[in-house]
The first five atom37 places (N, CA, C, CB, O) and aatype in JSON, in Angstrom:
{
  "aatype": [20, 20, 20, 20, 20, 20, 20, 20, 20, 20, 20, 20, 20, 20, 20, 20, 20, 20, 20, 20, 20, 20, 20, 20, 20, 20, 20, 20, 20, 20, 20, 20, 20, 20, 20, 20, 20, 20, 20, 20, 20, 20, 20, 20, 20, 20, 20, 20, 20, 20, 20, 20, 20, 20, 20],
  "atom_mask": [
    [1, 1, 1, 1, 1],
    [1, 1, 1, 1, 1],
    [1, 1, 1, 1, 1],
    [1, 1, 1, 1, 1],
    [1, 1, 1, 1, 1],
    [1, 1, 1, 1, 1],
    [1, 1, 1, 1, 1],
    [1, 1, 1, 1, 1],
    [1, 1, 1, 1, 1],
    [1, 1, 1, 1, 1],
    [1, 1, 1, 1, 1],
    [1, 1, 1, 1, 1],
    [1, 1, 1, 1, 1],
    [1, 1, 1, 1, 1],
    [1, 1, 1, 1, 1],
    [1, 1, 1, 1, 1],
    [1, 1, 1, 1, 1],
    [1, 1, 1, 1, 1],
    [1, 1, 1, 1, 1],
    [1, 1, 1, 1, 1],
    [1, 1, 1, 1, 1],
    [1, 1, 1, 1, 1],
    [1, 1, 1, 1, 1],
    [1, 1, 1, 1, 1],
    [1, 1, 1, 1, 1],
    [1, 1, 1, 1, 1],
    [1, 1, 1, 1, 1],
    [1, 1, 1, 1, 1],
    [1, 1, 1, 1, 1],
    [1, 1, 1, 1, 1],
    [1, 1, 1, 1, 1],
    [1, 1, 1, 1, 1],
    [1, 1, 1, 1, 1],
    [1, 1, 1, 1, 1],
    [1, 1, 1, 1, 1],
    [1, 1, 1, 1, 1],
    [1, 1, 1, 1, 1],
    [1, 1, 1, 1, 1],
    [1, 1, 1, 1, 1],
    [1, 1, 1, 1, 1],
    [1, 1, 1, 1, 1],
    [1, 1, 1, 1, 1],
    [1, 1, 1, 1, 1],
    [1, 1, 1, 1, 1],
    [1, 1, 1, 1, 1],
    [1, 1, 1, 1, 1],
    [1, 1, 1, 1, 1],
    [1, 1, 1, 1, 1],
    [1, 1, 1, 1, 1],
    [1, 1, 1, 1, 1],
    [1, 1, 1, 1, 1],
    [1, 1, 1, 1, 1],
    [1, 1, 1, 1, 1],
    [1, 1, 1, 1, 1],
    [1, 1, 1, 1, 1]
  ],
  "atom_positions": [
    [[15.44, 15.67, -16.03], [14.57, 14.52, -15.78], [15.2, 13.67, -14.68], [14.34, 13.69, -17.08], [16.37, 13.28, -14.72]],
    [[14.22, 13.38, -13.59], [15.06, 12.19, -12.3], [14.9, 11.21, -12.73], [14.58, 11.96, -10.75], [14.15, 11.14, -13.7]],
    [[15.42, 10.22, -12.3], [15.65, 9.32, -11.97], [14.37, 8.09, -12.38], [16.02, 9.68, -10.71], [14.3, 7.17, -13.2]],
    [[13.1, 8.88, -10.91], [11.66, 8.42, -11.33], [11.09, 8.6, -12.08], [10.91, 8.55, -10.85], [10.03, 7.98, -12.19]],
    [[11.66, 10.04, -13.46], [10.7, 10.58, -14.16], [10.77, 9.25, -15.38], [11.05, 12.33, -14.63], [9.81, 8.66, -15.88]],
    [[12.14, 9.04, -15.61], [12.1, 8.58, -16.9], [11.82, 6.82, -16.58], [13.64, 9.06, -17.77], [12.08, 6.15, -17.58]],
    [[11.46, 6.18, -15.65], [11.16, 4.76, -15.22], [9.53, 4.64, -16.36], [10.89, 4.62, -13.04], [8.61, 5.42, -16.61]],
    [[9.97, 2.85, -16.91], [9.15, 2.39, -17.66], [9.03, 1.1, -17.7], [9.3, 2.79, -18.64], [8.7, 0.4, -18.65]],
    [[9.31, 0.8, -16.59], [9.98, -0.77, -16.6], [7.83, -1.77, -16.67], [11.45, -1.16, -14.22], [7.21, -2.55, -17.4]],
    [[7.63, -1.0, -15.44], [6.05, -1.71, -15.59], [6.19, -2.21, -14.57], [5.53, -2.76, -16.75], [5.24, -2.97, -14.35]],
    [[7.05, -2.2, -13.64], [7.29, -3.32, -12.01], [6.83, -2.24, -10.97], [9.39, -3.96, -11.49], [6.79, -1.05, -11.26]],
    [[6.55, -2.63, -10.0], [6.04, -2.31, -8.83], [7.51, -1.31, -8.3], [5.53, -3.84, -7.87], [7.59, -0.18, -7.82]],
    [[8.4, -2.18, -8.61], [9.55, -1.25, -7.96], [10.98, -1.67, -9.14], [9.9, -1.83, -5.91], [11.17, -2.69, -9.81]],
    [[11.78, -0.45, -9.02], [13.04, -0.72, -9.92], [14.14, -1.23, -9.51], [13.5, 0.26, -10.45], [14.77, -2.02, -10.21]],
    [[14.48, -0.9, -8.49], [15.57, -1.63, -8.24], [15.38, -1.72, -6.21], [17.13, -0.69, -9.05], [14.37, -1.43, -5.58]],
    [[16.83, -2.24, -5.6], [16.82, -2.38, -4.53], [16.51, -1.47, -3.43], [17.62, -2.76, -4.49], [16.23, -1.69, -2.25]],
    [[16.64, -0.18, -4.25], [16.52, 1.39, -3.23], [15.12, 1.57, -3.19], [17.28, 3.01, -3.93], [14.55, 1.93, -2.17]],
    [[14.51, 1.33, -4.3], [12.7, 1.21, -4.1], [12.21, 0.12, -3.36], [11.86, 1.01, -5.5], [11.06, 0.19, -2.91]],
    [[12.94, -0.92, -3.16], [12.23, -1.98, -2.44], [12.5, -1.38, -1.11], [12.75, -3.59, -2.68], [11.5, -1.23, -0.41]],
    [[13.84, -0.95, -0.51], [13.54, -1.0, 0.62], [13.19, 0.67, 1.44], [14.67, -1.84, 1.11], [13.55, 1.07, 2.54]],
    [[12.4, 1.32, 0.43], [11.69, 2.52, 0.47], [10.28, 2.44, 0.52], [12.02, 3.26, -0.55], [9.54, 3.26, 1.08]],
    [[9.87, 1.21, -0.21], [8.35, 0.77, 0.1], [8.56, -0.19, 1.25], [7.5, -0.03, -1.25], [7.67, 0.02, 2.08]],
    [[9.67, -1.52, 1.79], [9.37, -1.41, 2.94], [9.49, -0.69, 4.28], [9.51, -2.05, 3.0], [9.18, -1.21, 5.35]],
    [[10.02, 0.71, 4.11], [9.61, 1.34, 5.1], [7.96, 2.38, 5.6], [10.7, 1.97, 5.04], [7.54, 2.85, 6.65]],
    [[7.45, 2.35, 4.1], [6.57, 2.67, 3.86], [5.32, 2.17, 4.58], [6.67, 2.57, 2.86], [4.41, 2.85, 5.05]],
    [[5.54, 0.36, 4.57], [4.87, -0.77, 4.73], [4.7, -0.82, 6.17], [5.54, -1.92, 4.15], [3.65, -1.28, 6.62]],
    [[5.85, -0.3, 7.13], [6.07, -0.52, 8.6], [5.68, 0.35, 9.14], [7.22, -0.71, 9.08], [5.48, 0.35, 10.36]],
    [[5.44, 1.44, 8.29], [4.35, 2.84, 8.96], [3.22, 2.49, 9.08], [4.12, 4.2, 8.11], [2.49, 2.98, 9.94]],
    [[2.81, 1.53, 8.19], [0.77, 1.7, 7.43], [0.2, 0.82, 8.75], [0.18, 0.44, 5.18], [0.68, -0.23, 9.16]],
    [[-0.62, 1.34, 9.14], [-1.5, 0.9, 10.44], [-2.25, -0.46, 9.73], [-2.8, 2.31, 11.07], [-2.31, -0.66, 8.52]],
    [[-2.74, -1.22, 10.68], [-3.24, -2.3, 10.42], [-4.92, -2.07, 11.39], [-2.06, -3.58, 10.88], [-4.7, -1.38, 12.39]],
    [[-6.03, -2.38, 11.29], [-7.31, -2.34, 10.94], [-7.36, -2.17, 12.69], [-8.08, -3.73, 9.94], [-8.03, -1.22, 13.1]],
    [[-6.67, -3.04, 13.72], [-6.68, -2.65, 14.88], [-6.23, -0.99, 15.44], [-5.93, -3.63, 15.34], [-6.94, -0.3, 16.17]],
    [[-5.04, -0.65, 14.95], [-4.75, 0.34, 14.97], [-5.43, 1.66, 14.4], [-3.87, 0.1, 14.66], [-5.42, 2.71, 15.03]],
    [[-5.88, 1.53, 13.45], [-6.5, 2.28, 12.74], [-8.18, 2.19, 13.65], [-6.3, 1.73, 11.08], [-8.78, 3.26, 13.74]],
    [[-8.68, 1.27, 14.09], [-9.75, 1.53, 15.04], [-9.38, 2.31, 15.88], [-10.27, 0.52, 15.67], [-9.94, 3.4, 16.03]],
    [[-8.4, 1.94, 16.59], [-8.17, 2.72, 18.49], [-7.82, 4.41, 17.8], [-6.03, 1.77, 19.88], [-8.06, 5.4, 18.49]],
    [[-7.36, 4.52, 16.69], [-7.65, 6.0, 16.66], [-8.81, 6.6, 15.98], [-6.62, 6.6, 16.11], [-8.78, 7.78, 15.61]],
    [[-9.72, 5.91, 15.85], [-11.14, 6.26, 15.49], [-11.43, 6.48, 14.0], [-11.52, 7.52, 16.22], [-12.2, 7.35, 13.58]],
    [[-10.48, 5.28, 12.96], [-10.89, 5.32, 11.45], [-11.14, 4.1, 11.6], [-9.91, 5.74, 10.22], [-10.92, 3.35, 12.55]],
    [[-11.81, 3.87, 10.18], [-12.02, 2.11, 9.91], [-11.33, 2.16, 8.48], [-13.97, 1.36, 9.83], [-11.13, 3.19, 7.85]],
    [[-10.92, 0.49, 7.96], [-10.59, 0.61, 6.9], [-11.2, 0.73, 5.26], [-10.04, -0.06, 7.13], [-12.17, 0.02, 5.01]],
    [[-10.81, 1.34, 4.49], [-11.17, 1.38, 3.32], [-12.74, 0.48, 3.29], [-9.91, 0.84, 2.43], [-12.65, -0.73, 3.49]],
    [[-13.79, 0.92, 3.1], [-14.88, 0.34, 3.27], [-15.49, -0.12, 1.97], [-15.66, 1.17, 3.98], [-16.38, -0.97, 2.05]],
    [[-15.06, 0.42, 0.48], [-15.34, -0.05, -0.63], [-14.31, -0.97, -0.62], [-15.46, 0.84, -1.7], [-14.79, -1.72, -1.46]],
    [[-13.38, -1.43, -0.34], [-12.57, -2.58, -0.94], [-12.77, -3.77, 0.23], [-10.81, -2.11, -1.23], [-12.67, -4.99, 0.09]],
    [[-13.03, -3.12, 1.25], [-13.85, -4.47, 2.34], [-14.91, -4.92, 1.48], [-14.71, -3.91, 4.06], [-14.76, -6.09, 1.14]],
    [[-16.0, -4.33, 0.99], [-17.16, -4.89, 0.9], [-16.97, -5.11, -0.53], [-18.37, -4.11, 1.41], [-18.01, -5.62, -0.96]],
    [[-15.95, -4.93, -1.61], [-15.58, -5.84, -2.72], [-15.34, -7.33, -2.06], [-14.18, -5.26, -3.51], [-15.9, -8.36, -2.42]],
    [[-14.18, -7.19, -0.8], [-13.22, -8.39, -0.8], [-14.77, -9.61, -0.57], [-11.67, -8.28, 0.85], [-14.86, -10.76, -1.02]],
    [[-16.07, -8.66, 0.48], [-16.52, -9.8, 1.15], [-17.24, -10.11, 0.18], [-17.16, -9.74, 2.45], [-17.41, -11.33, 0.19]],
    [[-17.85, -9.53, -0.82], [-18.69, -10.04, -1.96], [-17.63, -11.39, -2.97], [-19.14, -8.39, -3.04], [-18.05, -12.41, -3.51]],
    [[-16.5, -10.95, -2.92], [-16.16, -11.92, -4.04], [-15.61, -13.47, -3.13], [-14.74, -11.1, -5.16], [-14.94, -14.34, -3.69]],
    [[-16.08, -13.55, -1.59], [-16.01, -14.67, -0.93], [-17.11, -15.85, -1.01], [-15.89, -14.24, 0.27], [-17.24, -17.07, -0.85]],
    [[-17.88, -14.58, -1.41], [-19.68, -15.28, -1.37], [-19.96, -15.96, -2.39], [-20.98, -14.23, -1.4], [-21.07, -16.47, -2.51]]
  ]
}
């Protein structure tokens, strides 16, 4: 069993080696400009959640 198998904590991340493994994760993920100029758009069900629950 690793490491990740046996985690139960319930947190987003366990310790310091996961934090700074999701922020490298974070510095990859394109942002909505980027993700246009290569011809995707973003997640279109959680846009049109976010804009409904503005209204």
């Amino acid at each position: 069993m690793s490491k990740k198998d046996d985690t139960a904590s319930g947190n987003m991340t366990n310790d310091f080696e996961d934090v700074v493994e999701l922020g490298k994760q974070m510095e990859k993920m394109q942002d909505e400009q980027e993700l246009n100029e290569d011809g995707y758009i973003q997640d279109p069900v959680q846009y049109d959640n976010e804009v409904k629950k503005k209204k």
